[in-house]
C-alpha positions as CSV (number, residue, x, y, z in Angstrom):
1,X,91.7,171.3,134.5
2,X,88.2,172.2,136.8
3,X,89.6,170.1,139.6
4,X,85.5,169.5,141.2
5,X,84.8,168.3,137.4
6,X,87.7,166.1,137.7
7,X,87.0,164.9,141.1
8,X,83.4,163.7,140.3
9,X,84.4,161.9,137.6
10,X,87.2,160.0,139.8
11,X,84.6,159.2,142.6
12,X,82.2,158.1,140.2
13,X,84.8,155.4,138.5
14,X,86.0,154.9,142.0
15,X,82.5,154.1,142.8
16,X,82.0,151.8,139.9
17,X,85.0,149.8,140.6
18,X,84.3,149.3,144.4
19,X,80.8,147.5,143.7
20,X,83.4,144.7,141.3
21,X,84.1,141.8,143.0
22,X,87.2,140.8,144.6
23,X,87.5,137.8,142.2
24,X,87.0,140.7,139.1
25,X,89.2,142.8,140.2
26,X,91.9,140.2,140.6
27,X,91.7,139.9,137.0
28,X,93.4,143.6,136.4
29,X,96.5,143.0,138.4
30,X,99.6,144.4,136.6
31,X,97.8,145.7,134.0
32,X,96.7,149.2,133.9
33,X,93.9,150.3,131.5
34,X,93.5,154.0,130.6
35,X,90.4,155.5,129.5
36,X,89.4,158.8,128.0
37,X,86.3,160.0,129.4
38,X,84.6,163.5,128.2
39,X,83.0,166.0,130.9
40,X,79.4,167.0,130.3
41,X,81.0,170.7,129.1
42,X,83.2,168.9,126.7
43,X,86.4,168.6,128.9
44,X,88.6,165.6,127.7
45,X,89.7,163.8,130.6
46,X,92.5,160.9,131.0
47,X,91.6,158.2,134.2
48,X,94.1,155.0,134.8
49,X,93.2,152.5,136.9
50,X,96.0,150.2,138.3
51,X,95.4,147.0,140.7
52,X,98.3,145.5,142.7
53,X,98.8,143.7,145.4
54,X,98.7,145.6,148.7
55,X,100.5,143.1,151.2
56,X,103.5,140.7,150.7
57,X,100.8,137.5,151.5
58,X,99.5,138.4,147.9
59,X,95.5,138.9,149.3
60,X,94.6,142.7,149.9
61,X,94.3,144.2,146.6
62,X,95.1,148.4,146.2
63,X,93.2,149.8,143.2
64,X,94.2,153.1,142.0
65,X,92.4,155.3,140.0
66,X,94.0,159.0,138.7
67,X,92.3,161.8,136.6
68,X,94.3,164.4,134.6
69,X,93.4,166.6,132.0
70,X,96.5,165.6,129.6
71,X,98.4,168.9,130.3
72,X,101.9,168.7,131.7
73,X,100.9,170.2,135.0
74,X,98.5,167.6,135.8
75,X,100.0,164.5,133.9
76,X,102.8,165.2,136.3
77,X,100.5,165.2,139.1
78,X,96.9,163.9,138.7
79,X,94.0,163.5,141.6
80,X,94.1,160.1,142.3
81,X,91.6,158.4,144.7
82,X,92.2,154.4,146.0
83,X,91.2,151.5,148.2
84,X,92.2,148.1,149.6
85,X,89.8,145.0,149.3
86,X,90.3,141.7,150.7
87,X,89.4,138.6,149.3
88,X,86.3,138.2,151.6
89,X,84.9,141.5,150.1
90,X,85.5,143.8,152.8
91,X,87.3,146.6,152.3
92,X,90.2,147.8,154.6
93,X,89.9,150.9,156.6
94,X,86.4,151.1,156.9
């Protein structure tokens, strides 16, 4: 796996799903979509993206996103990149 490949294509979904709304992204909570996404040199990548509740008040939302190339090395442990958004929009740690 080209790790920088992998890494912009993360960031770039990452991206994507930090301009959702709250009230979207609420939607996704305990179910996790997986996508196959192809780099521009061909490169078949796997990214999940996983919502869940990030506090025991059920508000703050953690969304998870992980890239792997498919291979045992990296299914075992892919780059993942996340965040925590509250229901106001804001987004915790910034």
């Amino acid at each position: 796996m080209n790790r920088n490949e992998a890494l912009t294509i993360l960031r770039e979904r990452i991206t994507t799903l930090r301009a959702r709304p709250y009230s979207e992204l609420v939607q996704y909570l305990n179910n996790a979509t997986c996508d196959e996404v192809f780099a521009p040199g061909g490169q078949a990548y796997q990214i999940e993206v996983v919502v869940m509740w990030d506090d025991q008040t059920h508000s703050d939302l953690r969304v998870i996103a992980s890239i792997d190339d498919g291979s045992l090395r990296w299914s075992f442990a892919p780059l993942v990149e996340d965040f925590i958004i509250r229901p106001d929009g804001t987004f915790l740690g910034e």
